[in-house]
NULOTOR-648093 format. One line per field, with one value per residue: residue number from 1; residue in one letter; y, z, x of N, C-alpha, C in turn. Coordinates in nm, 4 decimals, decimal comma, m for minus. Each point is the difference from the previous one (the first is absolute). Layout:
num <- c(NUM  ...)
residu <- c(A  ...)
nnorth <- c(Y  ...)
nup <- c(Z  ...)
neast <- c(X  ...)
canorth <- c(Y  ...)
caup <- c(Z  ...)
caeast <- c(X  ...)
cnorth <- c(Y  ...)
cup <- c(Z  ...)
ceast <- c(X  ...)
END
This chain:
num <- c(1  2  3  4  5  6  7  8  9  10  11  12  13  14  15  16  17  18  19  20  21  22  23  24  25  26  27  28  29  30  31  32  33  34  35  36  37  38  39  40  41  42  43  44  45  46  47  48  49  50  51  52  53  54  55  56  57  58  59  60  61  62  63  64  65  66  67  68  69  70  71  72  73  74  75  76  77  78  79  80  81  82  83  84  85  86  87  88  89  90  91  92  93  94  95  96  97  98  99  100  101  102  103  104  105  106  107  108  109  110  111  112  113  114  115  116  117  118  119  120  121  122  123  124  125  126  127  128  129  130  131  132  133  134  135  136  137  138  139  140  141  142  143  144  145  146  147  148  149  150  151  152  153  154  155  156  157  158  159  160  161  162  163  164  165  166  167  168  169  170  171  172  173  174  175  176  177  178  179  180  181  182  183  184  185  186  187  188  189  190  191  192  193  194  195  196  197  198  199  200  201  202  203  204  205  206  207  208  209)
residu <- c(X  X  X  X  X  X  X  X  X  X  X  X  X  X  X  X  X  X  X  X  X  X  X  X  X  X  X  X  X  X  X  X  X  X  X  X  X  X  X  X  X  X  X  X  X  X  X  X  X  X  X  X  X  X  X  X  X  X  X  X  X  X  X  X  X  X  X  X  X  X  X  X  X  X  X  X  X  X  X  X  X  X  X  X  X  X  X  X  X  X  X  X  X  X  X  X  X  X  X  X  X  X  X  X  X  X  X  X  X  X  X  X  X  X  X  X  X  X  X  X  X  X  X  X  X  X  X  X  X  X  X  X  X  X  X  X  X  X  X  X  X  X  X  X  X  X  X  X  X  X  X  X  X  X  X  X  X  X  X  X  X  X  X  X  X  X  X  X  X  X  X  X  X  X  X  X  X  X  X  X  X  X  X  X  X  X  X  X  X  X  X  X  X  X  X  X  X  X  X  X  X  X  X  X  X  X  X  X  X)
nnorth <- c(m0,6310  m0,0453  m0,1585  0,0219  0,0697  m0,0865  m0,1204  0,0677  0,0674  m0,0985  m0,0162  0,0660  m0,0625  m0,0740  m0,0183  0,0635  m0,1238  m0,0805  0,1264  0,0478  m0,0728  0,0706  0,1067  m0,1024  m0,0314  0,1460  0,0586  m0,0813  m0,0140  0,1091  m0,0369  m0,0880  m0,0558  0,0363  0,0715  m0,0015  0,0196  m0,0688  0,0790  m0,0320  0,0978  0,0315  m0,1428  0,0324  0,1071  0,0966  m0,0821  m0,0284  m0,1188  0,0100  0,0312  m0,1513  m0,0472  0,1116  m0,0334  m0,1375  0,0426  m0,0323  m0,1013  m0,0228  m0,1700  0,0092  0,1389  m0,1080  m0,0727  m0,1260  m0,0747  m0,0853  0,0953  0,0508  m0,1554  m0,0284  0,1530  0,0208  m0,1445  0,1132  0,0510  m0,1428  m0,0618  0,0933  0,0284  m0,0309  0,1147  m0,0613  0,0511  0,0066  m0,0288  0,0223  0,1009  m0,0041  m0,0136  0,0758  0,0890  0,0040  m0,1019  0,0976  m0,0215  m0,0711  m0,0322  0,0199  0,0023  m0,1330  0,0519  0,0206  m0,1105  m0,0355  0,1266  m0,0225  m0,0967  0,0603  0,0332  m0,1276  m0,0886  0,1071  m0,0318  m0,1294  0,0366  0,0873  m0,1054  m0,1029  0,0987  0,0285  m0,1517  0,0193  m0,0115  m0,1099  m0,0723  0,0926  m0,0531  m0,0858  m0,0065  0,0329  m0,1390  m0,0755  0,0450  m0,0267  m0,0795  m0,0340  0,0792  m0,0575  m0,1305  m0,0043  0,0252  m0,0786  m0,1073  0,0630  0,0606  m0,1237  m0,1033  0,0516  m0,0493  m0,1229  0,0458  0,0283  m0,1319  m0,1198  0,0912  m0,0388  m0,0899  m0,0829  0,0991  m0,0078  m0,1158  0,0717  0,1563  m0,0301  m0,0562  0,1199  0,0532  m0,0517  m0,0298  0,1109  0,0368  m0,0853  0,0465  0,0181  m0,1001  m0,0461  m0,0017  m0,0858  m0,0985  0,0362  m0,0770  m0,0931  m0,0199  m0,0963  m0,0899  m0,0755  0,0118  0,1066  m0,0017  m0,1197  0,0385  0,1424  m0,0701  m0,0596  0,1300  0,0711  m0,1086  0,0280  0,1219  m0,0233  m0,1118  0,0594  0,0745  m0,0743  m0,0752  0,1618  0,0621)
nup <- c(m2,1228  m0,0230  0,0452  m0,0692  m0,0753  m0,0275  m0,0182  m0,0897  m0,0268  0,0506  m0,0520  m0,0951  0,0008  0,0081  m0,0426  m0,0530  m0,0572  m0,0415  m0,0749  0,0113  0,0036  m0,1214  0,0456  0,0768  m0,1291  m0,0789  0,1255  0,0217  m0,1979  m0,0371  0,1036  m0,1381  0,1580  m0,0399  0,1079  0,1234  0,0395  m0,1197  m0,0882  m0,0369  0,0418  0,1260  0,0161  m0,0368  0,1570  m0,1064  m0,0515  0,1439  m0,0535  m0,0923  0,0845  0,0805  m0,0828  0,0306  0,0757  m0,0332  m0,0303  m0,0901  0,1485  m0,0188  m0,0550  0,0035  m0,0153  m0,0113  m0,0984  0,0909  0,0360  0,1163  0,0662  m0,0690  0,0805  0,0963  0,0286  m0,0549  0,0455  0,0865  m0,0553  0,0207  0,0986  0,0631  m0,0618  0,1492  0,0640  0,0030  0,0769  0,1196  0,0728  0,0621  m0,1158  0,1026  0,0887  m0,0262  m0,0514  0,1715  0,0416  m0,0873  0,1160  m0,1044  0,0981  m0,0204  0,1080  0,0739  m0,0440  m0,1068  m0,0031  0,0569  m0,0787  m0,1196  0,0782  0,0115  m0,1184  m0,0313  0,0559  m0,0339  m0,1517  0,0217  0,0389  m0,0621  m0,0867  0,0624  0,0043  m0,1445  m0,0242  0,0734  m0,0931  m0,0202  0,0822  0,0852  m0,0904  m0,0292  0,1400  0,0329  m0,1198  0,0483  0,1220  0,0025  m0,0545  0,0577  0,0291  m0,0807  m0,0015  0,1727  0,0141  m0,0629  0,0535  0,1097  m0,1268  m0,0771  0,1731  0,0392  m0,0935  0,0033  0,1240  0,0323  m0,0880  0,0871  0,0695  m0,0860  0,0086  0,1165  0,0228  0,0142  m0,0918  m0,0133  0,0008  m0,0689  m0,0736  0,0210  m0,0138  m0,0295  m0,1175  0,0182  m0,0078  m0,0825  m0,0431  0,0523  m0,0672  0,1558  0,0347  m0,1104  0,0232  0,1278  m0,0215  m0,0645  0,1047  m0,0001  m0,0563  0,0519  m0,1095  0,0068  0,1272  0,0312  m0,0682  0,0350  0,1603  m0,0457  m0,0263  0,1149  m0,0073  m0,1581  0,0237  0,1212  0,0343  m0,0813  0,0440  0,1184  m0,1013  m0,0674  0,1404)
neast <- c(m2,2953  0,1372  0,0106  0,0281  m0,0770  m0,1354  0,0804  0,0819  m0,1032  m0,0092  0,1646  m0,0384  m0,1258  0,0307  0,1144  m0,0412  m0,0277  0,1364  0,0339  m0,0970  m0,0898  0,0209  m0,0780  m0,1061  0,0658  0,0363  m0,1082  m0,0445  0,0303  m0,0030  m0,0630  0,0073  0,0229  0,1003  m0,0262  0,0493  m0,1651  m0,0315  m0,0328  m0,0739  m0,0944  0,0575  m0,0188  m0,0875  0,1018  0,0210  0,0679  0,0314  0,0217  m0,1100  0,0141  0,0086  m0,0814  m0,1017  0,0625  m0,0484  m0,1189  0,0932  0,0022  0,0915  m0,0142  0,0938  m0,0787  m0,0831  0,0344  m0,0575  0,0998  m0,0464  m0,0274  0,0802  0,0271  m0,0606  0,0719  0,1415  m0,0319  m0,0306  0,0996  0,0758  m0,0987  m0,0213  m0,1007  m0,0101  m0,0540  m0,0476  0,0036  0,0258  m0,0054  m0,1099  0,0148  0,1034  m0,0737  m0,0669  0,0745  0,0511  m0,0998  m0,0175  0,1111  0,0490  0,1013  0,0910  0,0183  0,1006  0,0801  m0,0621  m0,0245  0,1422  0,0514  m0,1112  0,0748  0,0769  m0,0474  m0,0694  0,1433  0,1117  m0,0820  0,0242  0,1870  m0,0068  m0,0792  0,0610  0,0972  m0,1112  m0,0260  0,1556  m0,0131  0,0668  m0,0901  0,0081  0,1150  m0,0657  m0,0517  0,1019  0,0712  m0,0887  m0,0009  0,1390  m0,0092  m0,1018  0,0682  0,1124  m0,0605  0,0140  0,1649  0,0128  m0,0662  0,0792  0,1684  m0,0780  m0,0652  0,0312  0,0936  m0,1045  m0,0561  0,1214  0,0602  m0,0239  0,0991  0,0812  m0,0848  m0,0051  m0,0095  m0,0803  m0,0114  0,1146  m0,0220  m0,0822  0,1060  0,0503  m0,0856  m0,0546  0,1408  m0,0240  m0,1317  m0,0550  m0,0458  m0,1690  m0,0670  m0,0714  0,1298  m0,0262  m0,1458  m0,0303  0,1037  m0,0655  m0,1396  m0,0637  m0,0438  m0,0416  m0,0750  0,0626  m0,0062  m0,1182  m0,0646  0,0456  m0,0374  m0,1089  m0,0436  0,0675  m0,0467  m0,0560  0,0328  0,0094  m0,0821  m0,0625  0,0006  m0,0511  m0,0452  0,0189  m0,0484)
canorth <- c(m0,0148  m0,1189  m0,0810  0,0341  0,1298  0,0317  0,0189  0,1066  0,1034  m0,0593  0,0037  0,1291  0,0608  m0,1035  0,0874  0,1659  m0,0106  m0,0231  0,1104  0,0279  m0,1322  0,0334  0,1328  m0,0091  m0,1034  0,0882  0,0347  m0,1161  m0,0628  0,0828  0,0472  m0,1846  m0,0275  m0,0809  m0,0002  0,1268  0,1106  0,0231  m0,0621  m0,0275  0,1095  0,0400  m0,1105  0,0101  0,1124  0,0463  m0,0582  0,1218  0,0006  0,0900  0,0794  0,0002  m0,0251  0,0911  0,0827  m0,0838  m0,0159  0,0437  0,0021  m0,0953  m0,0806  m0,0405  0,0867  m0,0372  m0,1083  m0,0573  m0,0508  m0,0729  0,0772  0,0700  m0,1105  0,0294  0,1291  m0,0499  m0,0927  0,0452  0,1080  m0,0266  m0,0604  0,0546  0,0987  0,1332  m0,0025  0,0586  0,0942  m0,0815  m0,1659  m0,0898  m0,0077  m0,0397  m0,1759  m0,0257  0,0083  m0,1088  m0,0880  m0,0600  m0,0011  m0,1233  m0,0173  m0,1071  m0,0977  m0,0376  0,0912  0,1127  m0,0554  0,0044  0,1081  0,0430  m0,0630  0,0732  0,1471  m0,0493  0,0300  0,0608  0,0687  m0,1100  0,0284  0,1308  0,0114  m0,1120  0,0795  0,0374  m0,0437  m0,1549  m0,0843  0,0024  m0,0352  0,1188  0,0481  m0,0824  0,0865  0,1901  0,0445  m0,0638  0,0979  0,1439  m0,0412  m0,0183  0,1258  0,0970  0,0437  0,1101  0,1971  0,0385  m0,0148  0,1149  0,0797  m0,0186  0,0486  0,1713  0,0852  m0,0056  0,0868  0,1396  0,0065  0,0073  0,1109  0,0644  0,0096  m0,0164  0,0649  m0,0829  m0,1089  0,0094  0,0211  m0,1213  m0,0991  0,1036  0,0146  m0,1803  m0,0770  0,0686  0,0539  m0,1061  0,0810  m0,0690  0,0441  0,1576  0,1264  0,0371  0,0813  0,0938  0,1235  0,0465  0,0422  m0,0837  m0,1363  m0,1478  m0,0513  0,1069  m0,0345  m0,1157  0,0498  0,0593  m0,0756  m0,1098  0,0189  0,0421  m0,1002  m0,0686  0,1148  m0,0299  m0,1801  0,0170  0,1207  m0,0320  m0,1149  m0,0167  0,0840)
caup <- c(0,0876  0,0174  0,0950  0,0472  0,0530  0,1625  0,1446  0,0036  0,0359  0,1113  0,1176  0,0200  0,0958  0,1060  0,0926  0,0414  0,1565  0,1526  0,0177  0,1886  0,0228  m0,0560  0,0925  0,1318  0,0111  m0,0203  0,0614  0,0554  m0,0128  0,0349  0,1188  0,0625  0,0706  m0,0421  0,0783  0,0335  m0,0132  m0,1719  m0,0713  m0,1324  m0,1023  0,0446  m0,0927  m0,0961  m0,0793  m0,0520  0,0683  0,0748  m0,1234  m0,1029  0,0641  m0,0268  m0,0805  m0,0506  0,0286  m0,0601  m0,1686  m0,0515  0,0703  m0,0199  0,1297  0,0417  0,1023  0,1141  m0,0181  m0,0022  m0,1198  m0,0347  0,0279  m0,1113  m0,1853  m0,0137  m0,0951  m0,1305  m0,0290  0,0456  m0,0952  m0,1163  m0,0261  0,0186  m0,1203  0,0245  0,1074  0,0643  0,0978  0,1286  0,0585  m0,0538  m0,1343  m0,0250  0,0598  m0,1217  m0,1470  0,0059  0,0197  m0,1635  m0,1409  m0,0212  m0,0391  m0,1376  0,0558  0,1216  0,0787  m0,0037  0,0705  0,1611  0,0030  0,0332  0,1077  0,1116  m0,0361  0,0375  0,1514  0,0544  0,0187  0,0829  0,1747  0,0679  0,0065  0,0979  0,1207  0,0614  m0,0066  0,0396  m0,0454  m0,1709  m0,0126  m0,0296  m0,1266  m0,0994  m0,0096  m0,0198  m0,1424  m0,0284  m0,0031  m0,1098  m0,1561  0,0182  0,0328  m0,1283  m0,0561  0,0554  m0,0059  m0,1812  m0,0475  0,0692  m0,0575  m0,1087  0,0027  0,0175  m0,1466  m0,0926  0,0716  m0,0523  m0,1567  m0,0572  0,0499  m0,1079  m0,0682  0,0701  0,1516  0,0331  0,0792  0,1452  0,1781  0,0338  0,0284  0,1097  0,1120  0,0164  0,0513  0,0842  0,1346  0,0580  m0,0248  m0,0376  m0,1256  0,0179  0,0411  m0,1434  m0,1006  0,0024  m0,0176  m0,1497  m0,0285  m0,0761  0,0128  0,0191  m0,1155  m0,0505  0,1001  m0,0586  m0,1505  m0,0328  0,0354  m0,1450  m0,0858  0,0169  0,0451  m0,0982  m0,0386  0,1076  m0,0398  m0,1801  0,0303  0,1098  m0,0366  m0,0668  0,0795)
caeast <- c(0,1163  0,0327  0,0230  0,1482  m0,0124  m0,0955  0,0599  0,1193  m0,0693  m0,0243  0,1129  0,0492  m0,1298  0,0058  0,0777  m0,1156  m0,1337  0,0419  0,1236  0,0315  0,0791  0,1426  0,0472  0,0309  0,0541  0,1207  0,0601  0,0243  0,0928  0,0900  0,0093  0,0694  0,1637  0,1191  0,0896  0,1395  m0,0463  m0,0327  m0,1510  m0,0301  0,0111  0,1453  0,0695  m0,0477  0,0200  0,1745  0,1040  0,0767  0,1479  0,0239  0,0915  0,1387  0,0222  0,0279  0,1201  0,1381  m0,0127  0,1327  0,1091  0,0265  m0,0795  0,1703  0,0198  m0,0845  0,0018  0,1493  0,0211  m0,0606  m0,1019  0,0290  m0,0066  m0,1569  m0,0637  0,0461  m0,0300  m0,1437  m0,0296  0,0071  m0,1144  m0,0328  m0,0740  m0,0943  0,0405  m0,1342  m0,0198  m0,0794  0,0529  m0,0780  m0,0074  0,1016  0,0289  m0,0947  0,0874  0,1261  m0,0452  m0,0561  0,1041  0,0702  0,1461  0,0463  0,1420  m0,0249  0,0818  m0,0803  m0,1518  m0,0209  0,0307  m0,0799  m0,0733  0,0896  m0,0670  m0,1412  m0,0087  0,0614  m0,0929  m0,1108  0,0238  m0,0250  m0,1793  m0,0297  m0,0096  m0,0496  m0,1160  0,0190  0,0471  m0,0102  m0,1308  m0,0854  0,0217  m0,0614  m0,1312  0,0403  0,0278  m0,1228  m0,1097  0,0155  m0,0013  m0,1354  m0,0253  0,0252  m0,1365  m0,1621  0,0174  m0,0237  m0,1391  m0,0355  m0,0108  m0,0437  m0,1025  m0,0067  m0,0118  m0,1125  m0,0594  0,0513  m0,0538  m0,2023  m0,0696  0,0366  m0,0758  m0,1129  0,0087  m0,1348  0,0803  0,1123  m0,0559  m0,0922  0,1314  0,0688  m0,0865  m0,0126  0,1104  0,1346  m0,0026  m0,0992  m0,1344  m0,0821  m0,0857  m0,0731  0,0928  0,0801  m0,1176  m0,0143  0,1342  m0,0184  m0,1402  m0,0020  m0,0763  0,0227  m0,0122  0,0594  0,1270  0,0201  0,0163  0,1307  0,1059  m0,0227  0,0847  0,0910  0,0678  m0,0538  0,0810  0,1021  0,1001  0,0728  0,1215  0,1331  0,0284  0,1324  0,1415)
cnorth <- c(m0,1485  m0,0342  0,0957  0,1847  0,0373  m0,0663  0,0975  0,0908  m0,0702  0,0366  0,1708  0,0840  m0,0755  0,1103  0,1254  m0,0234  m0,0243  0,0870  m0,0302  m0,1638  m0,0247  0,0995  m0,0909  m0,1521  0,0273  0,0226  m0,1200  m0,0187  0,1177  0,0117  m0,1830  0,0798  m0,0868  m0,0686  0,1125  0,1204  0,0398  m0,0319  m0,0314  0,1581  0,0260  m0,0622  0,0743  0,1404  m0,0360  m0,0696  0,1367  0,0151  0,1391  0,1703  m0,0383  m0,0545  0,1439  0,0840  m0,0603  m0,0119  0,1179  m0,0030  m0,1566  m0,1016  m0,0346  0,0527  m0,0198  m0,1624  m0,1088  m0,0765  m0,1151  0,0606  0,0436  m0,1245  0,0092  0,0830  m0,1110  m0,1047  0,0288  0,0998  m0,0714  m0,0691  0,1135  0,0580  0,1365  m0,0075  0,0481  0,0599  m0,0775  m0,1583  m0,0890  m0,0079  m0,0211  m0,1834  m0,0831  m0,0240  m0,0839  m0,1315  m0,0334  0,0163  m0,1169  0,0164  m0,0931  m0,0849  0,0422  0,1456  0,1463  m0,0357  0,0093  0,1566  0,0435  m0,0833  0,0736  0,1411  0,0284  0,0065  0,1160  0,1428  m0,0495  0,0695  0,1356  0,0193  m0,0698  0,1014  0,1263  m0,0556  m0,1006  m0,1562  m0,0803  m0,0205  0,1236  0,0979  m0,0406  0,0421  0,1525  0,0199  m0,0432  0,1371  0,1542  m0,0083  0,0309  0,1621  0,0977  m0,0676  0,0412  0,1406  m0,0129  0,0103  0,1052  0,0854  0,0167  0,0751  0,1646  0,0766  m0,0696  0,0701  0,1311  0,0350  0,0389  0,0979  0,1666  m0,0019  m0,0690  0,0656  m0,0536  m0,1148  m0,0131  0,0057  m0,1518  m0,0793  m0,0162  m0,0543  m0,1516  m0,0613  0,0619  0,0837  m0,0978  0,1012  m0,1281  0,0614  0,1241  0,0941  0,0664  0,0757  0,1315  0,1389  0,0392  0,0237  m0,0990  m0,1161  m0,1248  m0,0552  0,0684  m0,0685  m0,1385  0,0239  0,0327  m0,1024  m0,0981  0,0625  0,0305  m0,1369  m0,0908  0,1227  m0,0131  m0,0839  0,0122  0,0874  m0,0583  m0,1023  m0,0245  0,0868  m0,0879)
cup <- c(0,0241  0,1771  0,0786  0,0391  0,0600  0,1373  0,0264  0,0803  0,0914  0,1212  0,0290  0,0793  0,1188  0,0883  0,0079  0,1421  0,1038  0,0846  0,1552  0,0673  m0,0400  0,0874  0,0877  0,0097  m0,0235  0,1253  0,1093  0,0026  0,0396  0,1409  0,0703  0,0408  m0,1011  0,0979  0,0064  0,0177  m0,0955  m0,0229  m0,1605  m0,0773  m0,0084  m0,1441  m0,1537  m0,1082  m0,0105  0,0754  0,0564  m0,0179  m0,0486  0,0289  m0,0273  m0,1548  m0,1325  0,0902  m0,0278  m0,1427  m0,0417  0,0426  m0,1045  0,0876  0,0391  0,1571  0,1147  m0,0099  0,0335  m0,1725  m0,0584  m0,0550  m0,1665  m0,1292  0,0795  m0,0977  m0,1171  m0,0531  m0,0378  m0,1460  m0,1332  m0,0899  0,0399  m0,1235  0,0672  0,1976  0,1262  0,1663  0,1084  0,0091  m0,1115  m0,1503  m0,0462  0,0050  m0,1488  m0,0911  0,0070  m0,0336  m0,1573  m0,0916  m0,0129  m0,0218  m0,1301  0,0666  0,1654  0,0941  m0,0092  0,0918  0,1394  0,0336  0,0187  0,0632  0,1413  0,0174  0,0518  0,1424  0,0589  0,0173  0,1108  0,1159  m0,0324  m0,0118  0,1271  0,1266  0,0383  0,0172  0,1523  m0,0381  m0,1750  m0,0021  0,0231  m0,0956  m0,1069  0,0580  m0,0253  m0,1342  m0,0465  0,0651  m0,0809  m0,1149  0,0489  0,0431  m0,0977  m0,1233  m0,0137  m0,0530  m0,1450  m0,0108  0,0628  m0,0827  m0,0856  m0,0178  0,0176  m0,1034  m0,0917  0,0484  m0,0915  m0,1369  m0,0130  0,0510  m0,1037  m0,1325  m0,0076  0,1542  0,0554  0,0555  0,0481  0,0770  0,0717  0,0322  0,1217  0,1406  0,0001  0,0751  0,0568  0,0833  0,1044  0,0663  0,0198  m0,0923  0,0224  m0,0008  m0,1216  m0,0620  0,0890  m0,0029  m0,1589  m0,0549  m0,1121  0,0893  m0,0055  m0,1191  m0,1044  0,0465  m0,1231  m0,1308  0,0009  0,0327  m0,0895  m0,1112  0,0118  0,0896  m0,0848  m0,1199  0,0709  m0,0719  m0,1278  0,0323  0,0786  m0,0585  m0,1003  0,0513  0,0559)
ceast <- c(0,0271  0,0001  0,1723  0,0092  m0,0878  0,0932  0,0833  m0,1426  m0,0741  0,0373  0,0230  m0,0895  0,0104  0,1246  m0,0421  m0,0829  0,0645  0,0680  m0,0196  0,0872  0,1795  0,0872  0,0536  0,0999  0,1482  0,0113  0,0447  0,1605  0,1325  0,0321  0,0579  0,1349  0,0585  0,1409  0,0927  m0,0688  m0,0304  m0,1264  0,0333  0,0402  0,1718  0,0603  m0,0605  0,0513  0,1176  0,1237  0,0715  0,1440  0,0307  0,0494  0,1740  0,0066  0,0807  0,1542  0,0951  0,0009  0,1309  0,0695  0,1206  m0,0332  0,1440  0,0113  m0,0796  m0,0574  0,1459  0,0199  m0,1177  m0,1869  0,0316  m0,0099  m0,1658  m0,0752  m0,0047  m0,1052  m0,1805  0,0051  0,0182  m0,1102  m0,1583  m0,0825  m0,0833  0,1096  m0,0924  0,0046  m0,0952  0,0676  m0,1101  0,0288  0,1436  0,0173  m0,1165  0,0744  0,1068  m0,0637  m0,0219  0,1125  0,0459  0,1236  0,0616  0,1157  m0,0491  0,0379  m0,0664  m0,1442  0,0338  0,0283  m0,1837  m0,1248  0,0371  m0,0155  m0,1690  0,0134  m0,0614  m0,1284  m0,1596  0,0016  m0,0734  m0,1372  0,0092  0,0456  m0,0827  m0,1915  0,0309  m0,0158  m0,0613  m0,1440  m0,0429  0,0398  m0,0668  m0,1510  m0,0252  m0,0847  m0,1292  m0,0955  0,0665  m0,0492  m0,1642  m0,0110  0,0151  m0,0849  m0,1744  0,0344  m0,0044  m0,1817  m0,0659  m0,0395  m0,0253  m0,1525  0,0015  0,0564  m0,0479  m0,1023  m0,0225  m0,0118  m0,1459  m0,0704  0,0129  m0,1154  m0,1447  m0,0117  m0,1040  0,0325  0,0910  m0,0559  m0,1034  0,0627  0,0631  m0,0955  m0,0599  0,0963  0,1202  m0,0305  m0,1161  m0,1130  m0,0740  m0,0959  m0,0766  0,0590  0,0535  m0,1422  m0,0051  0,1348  m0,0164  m0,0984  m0,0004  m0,0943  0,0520  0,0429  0,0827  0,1651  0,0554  0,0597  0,1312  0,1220  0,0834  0,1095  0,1099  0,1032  0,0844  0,1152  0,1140  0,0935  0,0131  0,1284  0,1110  0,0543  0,1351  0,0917  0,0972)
END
């Protein structure tokens, strides 16, 4: 094994051990005030848009758009390649586009606004918009390593059942050693042994999910 994939299986046991420490840092972060009576998770689900988004979908935008609101659509559809859903993944996609002339650039500098005010009314303000996006971004990647760790779990439990459960009971349920030899009738040295291997089966496995 090379310098570069013992750290890949380094890192992948390393976050196994810490799961619990991970549990309790999701929950930390989901339960951050954003302001207005908001937390983090609130912010984190389904834009509440998407209700009106869907009753206006086939509506013509003439019929509820002013005029100026309508060269926005326009200017937004003409540069546009994907359309993504929620404030946040909208103000994302606006921000990485490059205009080709002055007049299209202050159209989607004004568009960037317009999407700033409605994250900024509900974090109170642009600075707790820019931390919102720093512990979201840090939350949506504990809930991936979350789920990485628990369906490599699940894999290795498909054909090593043995070391799951051992796995299981160590780093997720934080068992102590005694509590694991005698739930499996087993020995000190037995304990050592299996752990070894199944740590060692683990980080080969989690390492390319």
């Amino acid at each position: 094994m090379n310098t570069e994939d013992a750290a890949i299986n380094a890192q992948a046991l390393g976050n196994l051990k810490g799961y619990k420490r991970l549990l309790a840092r999701i929950k930390l972060l989901e339960k951050y005030p954003i302001g207005n009576g908001m937390y983090l998770t609130s912010f984190h689900e389904d834009d509440k848009l998407q209700s009106l988004h869907k009753q206006l979908k086939g509506i013509p935008s003439y019929m509820y758009l002013s005029k100026h609101e309508q060269e926005l659509e326009a200017i937004a559809v003409a540069y546009l390649e994907k359309y993504p859903t929620g404030t946040r993944s909208q103000l994302n996609e606006v921000k990485s586009i490059k205009p080709v002339n002055e007049e299209d650039r202050k159209m989607f500098k004004e568009l960037k606004r317009k999407i700033e005010k409605v994250i900024e009314a509900r974090t109170g303000s642009y600075d707790g918009y820019d931390g919102v996006i720093k512990r979201l971004s840090e939350l949506q990647d504990l809930q991936k390593q979350k789920e990485t760790i628990e369906f490599s779990l699940d894999v290795l439990a498909e054909y090593q059942p043995d070391y799951a459960q051992l796995l299981r009971l160590r780093y997720i349920e934080s068992k102590s050693v005694d509590e694991i030899t005698i739930q499996l009738d087993t020995s000190r040295r037995t304990f050592d042994r299996w752990l070894a291997k199944a740590n060692e089966e683990y980080a080969a496995l989690a390492s390319v999910t």
